[in-house]
C-alpha positions as a Markdown table, in Angstrom:
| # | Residue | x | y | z |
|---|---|---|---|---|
| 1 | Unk | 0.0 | 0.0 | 0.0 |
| 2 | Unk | 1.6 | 3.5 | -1.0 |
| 3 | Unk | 1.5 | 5.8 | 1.9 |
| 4 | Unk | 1.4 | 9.8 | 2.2 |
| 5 | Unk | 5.1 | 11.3 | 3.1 |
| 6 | Unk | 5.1 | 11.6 | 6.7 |
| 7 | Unk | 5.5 | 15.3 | 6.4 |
| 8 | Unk | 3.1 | 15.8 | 3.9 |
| 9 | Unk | 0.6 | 14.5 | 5.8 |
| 10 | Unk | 1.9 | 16.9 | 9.2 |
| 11 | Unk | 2.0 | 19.9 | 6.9 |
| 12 | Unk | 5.5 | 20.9 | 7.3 |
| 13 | Unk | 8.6 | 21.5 | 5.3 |
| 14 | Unk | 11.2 | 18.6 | 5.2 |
| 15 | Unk | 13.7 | 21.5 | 7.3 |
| 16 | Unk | 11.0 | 21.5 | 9.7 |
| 17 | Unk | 12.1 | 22.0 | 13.5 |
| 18 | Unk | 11.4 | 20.1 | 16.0 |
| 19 | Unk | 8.9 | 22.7 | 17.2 |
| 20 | Unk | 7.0 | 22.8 | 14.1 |
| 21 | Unk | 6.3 | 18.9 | 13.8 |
| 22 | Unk | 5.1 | 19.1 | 17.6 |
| 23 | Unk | 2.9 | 22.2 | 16.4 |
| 24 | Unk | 1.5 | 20.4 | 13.5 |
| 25 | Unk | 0.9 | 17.6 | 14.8 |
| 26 | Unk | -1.2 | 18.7 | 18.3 |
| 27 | Unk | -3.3 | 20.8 | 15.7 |
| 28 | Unk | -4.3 | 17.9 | 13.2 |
| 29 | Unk | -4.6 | 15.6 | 16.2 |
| 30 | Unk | -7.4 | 18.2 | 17.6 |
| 31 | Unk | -8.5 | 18.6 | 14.3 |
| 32 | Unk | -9.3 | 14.7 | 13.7 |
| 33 | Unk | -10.0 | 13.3 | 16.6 |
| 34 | Unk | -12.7 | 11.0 | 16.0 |
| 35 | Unk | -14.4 | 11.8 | 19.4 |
| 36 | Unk | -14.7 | 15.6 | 17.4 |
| 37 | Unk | -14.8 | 14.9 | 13.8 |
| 38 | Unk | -16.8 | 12.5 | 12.6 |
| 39 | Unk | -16.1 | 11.8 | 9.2 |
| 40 | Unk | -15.7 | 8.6 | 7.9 |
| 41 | Unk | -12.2 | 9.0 | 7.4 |
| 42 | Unk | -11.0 | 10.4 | 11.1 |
| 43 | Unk | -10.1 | 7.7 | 12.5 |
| 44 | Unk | -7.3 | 6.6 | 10.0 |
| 45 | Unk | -6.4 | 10.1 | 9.5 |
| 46 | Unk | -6.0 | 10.2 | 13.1 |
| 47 | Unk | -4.0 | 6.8 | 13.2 |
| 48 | Unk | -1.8 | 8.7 | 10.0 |
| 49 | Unk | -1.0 | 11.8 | 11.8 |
| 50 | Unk | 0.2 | 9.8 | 15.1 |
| 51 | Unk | 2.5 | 7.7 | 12.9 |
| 52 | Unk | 4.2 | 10.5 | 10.9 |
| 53 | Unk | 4.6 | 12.5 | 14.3 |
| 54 | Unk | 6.1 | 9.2 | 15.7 |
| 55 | Unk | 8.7 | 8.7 | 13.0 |
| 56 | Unk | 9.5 | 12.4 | 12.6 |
| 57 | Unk | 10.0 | 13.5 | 15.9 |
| 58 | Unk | 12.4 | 10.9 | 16.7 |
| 59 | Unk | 15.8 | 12.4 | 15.1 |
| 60 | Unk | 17.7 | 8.8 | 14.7 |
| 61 | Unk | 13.9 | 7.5 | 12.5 |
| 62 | Unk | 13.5 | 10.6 | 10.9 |
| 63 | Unk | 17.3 | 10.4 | 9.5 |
| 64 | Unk | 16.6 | 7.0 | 8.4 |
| 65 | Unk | 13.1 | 8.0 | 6.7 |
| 66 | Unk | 14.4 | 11.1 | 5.1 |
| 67 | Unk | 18.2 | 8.4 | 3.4 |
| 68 | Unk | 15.1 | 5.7 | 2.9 |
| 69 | Unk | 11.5 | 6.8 | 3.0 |
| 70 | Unk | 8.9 | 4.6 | 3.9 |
| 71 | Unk | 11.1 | 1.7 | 3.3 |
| 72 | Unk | 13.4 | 2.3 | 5.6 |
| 73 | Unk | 10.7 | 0.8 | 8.5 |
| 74 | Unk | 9.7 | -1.8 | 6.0 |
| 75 | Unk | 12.4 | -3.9 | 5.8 |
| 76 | Unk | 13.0 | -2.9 | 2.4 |
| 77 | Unk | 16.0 | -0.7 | 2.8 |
| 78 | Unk | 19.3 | -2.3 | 2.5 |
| 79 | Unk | 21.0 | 0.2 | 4.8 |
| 80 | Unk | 18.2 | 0.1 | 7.5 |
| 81 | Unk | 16.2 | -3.1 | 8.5 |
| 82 | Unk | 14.3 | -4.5 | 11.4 |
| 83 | Unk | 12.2 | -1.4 | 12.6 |
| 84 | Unk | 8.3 | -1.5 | 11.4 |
| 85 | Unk | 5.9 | 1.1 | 12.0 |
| 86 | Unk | 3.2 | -1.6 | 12.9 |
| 87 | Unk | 5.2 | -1.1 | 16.1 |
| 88 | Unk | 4.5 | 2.7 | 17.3 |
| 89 | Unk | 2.0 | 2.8 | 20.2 |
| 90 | Unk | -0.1 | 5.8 | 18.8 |
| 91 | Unk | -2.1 | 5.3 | 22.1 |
| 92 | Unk | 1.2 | 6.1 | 24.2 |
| 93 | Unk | 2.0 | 8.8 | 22.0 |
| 94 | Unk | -1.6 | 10.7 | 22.8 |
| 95 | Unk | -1.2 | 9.9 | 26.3 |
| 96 | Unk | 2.0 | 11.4 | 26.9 |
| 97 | Unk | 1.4 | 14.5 | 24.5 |
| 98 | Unk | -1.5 | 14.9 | 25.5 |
| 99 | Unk | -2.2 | 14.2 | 28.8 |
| 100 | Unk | -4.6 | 11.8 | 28.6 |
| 101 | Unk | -6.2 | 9.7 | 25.1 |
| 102 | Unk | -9.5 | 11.7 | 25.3 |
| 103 | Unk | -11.0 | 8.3 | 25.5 |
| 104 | Unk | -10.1 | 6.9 | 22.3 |
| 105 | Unk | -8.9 | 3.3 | 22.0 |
| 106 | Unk | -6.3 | 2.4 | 20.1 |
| 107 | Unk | -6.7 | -1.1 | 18.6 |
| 108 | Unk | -9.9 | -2.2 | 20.1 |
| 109 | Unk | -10.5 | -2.8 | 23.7 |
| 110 | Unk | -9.9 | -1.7 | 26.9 |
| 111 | Unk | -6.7 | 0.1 | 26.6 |
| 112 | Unk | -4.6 | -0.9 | 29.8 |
| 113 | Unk | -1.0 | 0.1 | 30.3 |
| 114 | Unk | 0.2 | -3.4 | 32.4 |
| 115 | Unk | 0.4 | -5.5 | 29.1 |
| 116 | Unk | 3.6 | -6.5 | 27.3 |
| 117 | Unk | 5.2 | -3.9 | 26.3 |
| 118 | Unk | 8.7 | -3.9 | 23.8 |
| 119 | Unk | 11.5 | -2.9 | 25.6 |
| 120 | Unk | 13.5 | 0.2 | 24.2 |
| 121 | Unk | 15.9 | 0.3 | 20.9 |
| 122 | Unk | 19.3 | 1.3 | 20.8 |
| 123 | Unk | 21.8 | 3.0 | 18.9 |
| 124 | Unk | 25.7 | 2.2 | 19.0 |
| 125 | Unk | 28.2 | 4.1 | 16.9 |
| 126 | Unk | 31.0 | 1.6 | 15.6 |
| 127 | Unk | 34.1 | 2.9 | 13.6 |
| 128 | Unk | 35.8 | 0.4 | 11.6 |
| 129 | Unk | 39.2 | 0.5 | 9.2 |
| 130 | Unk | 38.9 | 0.3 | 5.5 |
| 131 | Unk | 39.8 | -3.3 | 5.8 |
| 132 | Unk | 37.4 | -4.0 | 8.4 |
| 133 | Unk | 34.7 | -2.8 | 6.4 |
| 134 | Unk | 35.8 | -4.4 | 3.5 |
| 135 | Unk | 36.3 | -7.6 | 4.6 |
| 136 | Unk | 33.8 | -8.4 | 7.6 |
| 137 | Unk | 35.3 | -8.8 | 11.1 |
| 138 | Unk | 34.0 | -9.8 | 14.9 |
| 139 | Unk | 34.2 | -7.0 | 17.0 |
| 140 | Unk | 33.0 | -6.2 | 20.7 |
| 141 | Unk | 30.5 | -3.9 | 22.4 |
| 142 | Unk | 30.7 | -3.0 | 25.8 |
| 143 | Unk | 26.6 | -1.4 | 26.9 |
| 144 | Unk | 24.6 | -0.5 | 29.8 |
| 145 | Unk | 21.4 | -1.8 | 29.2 |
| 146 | Unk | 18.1 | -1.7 | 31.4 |
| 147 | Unk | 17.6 | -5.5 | 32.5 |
| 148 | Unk | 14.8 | -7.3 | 34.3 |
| 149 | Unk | 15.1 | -7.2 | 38.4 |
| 150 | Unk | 16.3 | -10.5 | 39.1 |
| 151 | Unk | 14.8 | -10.6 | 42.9 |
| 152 | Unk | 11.5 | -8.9 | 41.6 |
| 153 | Unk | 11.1 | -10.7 | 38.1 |
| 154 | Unk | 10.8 | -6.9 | 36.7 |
| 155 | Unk | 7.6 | -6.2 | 39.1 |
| 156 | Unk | 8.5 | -3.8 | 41.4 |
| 157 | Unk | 7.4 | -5.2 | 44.8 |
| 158 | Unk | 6.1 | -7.9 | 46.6 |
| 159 | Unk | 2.8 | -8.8 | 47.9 |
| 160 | Unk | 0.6 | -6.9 | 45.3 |
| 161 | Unk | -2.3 | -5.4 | 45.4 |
| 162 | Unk | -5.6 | -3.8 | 43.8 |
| 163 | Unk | -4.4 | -0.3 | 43.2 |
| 164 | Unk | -7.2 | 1.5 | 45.7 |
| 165 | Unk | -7.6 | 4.6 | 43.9 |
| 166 | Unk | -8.4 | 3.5 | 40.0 |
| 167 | Unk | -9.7 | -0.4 | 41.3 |
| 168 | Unk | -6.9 | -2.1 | 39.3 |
| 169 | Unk | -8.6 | -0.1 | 36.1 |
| 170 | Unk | -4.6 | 1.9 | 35.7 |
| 171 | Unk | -7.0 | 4.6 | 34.5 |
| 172 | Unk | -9.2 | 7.7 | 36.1 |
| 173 | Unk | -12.1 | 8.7 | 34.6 |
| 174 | Unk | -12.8 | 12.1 | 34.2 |
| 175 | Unk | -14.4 | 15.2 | 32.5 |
| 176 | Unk | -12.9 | 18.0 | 30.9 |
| 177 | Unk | -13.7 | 21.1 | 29.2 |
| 178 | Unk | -11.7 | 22.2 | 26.0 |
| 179 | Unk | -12.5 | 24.7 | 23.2 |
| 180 | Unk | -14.3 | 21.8 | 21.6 |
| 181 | Unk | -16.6 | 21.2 | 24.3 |
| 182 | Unk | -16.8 | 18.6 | 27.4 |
| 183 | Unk | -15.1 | 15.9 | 26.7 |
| 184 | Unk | -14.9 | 12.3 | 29.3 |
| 185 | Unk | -11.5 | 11.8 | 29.2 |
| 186 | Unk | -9.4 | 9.0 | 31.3 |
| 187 | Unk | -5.9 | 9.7 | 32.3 |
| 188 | Unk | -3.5 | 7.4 | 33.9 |
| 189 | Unk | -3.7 | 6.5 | 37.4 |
| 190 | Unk | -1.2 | 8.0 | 39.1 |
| 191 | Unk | -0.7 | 6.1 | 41.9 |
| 192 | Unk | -0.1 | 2.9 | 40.0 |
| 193 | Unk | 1.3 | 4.1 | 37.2 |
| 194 | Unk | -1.1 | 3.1 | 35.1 |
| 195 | Unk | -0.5 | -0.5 | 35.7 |
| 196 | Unk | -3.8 | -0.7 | 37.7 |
| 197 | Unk | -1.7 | -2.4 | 40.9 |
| 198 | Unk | 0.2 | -1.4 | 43.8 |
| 199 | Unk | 2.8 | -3.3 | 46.3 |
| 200 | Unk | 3.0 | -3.4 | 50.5 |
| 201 | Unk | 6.8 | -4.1 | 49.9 |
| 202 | Unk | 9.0 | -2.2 | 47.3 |
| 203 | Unk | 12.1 | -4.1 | 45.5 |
| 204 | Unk | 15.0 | -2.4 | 47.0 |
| 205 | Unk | 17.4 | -3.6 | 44.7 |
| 206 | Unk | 15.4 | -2.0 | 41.7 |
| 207 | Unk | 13.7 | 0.4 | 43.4 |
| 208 | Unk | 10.4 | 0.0 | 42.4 |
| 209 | Unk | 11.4 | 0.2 | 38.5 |
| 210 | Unk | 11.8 | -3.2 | 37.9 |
| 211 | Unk | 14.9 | -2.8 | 36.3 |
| 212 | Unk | 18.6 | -3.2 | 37.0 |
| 213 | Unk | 21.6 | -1.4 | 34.9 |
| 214 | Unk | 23.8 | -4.3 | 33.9 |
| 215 | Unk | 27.1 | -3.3 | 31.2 |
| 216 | Unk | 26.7 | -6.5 | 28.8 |
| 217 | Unk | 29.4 | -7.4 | 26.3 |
| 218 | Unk | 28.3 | -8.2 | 22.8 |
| 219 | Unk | 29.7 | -9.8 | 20.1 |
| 220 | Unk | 29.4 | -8.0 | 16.4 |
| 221 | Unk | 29.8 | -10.1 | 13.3 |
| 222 | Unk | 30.3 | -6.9 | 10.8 |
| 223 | Unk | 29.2 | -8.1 | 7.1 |
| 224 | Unk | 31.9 | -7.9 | 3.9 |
| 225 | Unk | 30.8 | -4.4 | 2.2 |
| 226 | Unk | 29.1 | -2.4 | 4.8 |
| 227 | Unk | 30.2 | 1.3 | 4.2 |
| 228 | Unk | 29.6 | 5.0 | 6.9 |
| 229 | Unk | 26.0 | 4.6 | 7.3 |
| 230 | Unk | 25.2 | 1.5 | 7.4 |
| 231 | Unk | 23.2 | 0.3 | 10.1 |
| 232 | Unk | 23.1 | -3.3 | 11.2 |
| 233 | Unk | 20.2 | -4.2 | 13.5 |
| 234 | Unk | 20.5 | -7.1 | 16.2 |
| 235 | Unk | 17.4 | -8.1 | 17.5 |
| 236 | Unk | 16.2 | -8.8 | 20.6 |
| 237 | Unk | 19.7 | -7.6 | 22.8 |
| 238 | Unk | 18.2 | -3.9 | 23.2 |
| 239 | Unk | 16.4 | -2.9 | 26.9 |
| 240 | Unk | 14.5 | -5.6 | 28.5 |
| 241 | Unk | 10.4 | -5.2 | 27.8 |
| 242 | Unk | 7.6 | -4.9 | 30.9 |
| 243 | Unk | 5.4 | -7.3 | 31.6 |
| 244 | Unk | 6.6 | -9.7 | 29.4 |
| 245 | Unk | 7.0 | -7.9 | 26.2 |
| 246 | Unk | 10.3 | -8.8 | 24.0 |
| 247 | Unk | 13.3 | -6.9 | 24.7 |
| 248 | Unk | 14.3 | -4.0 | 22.2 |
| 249 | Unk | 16.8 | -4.1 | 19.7 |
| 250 | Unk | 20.6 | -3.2 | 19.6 |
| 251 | Unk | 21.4 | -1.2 | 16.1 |
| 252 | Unk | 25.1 | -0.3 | 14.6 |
| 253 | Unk | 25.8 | 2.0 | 12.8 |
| 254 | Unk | 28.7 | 2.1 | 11.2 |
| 255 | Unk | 31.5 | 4.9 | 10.5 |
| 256 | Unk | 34.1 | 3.8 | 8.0 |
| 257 | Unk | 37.6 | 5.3 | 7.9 |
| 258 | Unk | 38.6 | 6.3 | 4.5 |
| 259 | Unk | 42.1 | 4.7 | 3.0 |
| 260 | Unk | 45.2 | 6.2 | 1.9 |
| 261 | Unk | 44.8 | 4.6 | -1.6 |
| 262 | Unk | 42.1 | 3.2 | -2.7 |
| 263 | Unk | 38.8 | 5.2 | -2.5 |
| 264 | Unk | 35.6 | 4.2 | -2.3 |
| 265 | Unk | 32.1 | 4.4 | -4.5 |
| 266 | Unk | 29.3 | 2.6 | -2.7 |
| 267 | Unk | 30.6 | -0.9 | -4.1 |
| 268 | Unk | 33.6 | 0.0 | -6.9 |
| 269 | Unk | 36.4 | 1.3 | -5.7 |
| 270 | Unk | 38.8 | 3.6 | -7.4 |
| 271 | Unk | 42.7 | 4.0 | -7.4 |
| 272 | Unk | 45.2 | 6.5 | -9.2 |
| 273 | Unk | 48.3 | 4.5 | -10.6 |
| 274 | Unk | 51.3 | 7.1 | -11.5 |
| 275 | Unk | 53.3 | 6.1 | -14.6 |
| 276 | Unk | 56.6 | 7.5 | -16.0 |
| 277 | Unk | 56.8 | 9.2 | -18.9 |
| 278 | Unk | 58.3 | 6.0 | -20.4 |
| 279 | Unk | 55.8 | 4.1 | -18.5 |
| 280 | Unk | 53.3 | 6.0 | -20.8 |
| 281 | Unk | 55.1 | 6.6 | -24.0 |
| 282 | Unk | 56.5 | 3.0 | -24.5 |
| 283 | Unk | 53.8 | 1.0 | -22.2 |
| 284 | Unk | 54.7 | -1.3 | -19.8 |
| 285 | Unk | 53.7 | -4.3 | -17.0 |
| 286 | Unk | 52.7 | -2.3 | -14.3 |
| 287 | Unk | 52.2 | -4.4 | -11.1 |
| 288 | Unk | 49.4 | -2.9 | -8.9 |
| 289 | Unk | 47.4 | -3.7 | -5.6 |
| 290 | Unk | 43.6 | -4.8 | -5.3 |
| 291 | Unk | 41.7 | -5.2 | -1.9 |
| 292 | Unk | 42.9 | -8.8 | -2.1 |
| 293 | Unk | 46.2 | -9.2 | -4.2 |
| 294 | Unk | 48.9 | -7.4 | -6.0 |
| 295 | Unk | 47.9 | -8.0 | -10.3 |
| 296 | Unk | 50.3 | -7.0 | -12.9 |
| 297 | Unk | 48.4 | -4.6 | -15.4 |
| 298 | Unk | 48.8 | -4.1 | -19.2 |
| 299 | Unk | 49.7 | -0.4 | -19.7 |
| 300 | Unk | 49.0 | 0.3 | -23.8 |
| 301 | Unk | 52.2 | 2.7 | -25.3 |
| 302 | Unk | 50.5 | 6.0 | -25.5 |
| 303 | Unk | 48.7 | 5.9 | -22.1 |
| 304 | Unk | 47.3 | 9.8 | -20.6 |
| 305 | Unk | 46.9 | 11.0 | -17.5 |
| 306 | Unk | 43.0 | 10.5 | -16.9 |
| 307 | Unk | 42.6 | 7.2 | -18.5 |
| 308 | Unk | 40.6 | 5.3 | -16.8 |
| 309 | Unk | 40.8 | 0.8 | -16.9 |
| 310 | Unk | 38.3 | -1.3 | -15.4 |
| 311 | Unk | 39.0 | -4.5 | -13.7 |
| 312 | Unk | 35.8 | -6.5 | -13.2 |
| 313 | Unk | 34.2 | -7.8 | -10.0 |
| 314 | Unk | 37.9 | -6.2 | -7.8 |
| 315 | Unk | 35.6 | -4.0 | -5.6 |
| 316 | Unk | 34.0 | -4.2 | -2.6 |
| 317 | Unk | 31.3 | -7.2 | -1.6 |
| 318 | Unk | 27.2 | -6.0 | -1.9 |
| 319 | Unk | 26.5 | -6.6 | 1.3 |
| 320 | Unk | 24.0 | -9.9 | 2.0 |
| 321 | Unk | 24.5 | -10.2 | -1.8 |
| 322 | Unk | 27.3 | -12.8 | -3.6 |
| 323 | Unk | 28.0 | -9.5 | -6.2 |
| 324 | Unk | 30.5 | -7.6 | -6.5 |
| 325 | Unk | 31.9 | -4.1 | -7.8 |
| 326 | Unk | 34.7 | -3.1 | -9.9 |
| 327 | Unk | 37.8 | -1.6 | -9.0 |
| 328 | Unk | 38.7 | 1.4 | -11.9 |
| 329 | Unk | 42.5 | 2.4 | -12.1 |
| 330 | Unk | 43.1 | 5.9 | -13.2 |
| 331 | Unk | 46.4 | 7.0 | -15.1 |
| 332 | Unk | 48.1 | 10.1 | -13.7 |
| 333 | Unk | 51.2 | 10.2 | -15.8 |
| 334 | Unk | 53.9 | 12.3 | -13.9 |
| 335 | Unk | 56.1 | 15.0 | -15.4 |
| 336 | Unk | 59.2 | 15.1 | -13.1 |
| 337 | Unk | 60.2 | 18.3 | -11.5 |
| 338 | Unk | 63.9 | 17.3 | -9.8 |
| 339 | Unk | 66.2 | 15.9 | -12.9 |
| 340 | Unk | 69.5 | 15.0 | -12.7 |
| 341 | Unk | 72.1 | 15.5 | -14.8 |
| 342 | Unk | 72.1 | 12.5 | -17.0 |
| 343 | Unk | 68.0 | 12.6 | -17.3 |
| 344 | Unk | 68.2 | 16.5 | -18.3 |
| 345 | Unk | 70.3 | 15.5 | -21.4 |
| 346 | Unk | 67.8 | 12.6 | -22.4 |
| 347 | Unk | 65.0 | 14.4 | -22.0 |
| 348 | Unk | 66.7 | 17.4 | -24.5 |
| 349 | Unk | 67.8 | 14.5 | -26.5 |
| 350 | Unk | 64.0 | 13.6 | -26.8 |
| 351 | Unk | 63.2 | 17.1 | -27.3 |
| 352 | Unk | 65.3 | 17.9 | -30.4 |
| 353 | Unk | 63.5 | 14.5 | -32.3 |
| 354 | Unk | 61.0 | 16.6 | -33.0 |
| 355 | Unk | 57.9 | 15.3 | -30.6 |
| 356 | Unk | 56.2 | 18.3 | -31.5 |
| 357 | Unk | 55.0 | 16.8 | -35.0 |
| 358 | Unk | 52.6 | 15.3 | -33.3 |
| 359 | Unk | 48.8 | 16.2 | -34.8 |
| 360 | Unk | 48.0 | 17.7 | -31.0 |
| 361 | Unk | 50.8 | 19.9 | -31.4 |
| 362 | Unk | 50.8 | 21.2 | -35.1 |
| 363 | Unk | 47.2 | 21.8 | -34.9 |
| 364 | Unk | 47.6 | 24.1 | -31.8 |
| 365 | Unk | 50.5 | 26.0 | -34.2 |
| 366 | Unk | 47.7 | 27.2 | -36.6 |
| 367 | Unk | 46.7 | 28.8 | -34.2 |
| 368 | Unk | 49.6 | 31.1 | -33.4 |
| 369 | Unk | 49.7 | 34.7 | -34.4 |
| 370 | Unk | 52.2 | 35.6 | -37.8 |
């Protein structure tokens, strides 16, 4: 299904601040809200707005969907994979904007805050060599990352209760008046949290939170090809979920350090070979170095700075793919500026052959004022 851009649909410039998509988006959520409007089409427009607002106001997703569009949360982007935006709760995203969800369920239901919920994503920055990226390695990753109590099994307490003052609902009913009129409203409990439960005892080794900070050690396998950019998700190592959701997911993105040789074009790579002027003139076997081994290449007589050779499938790996680029050697024949003695008189030597018949040169002469 082709879907509106995300800031289409808020009404804002692509340089949009931060400001503006917040604007924008708490005056189409008024706008559509289906307890106001009642079109046929407010709901979904509603469920649209909440969407875009979650993918654009979160600076690491709205990156990725301005390099990728939609397809960056669809699994369809080679350079970003894993995230789907099936997975935004719009409810939570009313709620905390909001204040409340004005009453609107999300999903069908009673909307309750204490069911599984997916732990948090995160984001590590990874710098790798030339070679590294080239070639795949196995590298570490030392993280603090939000874990389940192990004395409380992630609840909090002990001995639990009914929360007294929403009767285990996690919710308070209440009404409201807004420019739109009087509106019964229900905004999270908060005594419980929201999770419609209380406790006699408190965990004091997670304070209440039902989570510990533990520094966890992970083991990267880096793919052949991956270039600055790149992001390589690793599911299910991220923060630990609540209430038995699935834990988030660890992504890596990658910065790669550029080489003193060869450089790169997404999958070719290119490198400038310097050749004598004999080199040139006569040709010659030049012996040269790819990512993988040294190749001797066949230099035709009359080679020019700037001509460019192509050696097929010598570049860099398509990552998740069995393809690869080219690598492209480009000529940069060298005039020498420190000569000594005995290279002086060759070169005049040269010069007094009379070089300068060549068509490039007596073509320039015609031009020269008698």
């Amino acid at each position: 299904m082709n879907k509106k851009d995300y800031y289409e649909v808020l009404g804002v410039q692509k340089n949009a601040s931060e400001e503006e998509i917040k604007r924008a988006f708490r005056k189409l959520a008024k706008q559509y809200h289906p307890d106001v409007n009642k079109e046929a089409d407010a709901e979904a427009k509603f469920k649209e707005i909440g969407e875009a607002y979650a993918i654009l106001s979160d600076p690491e997703k709205r990156r990725q969907y301005d390099q990728f569009g939609h397809a960056a949360f669809e699994g369809g982007s080679s350079g970003f994979q894993g995230f789907s935006a099936d997975d935004i709760d719009l409810g939570s995203i009313f709620d905390e904007f909001f204040g409340s969800s004005f009453g609107f369920n999300f999903g069908g239901g009673s909307r309750r805050r204490n069911g599984p919920s997916k732990g948090r994503d995160r984001l590590v920055k990874m710098n790798l060599t030339f070679e590294e990226a080239v070639f795949g390695c196995k590298k570490s990753i030392n993280i603090d990352l939000n874990e389940t109590c192990s004395k409380c099994n992630g609840a909090g307490g002990f001995h639990e209760k009914t929360c007294s003052k929403c009767n285990g609902r996690g919710t308070i009913i209440m009404e409201q008046k807004s420019m739109f009129g009087i509106f019964q409203t229900q905004t999270t409990c908060n005594e419980c949290g929201g999770s419609g439960k209380t406790f006699e005892e408190t965990c004091n080794l997670c304070r209440g939170t039902g989570y510990t900070k533990e520094n966890k050690e992970i083991l990267v396998t880096v793919p052949e090809g991956v270039d600055t950019g790149y992001q390589l998700r690793i599911s299910g190592k991220g923060e630990a979920g609540s209430n038995g959701g699935p834990n988030g997911d660890i992504y890596i993105e990658f910065n790669v350090k550029k080489h003193d040789f060869f450089e790169r074009e997404e999958e070719d790579i290119y490198l400038e070979v310097p050749l004598t002027l004999a080199e040139a003139a006569l040709g010659s076997k030049k012996e040269i170095p790819t990512l993988e081994n040294n190749v001797v290449l066949d230099i035709k007589p009359g080679a020019s700075t700037g001509d460019k050779l192509r050696l097929k499938g010598k570049g860099i790996k398509i990552p998740n793919t069995l393809r690869k680029g080219d690598l492209y050697v480009i000529l940069n024949v060298v005039t020498p500026t420190k000569l000594n003695r005995k290279q002086k008189k060759l070169l005049e030597e040269l010069a007094e052959t009379g070089l300068d018949e060549e068509p490039i040169f007596k073509n320039f002469k015609k031009y020269l004022k008698k």
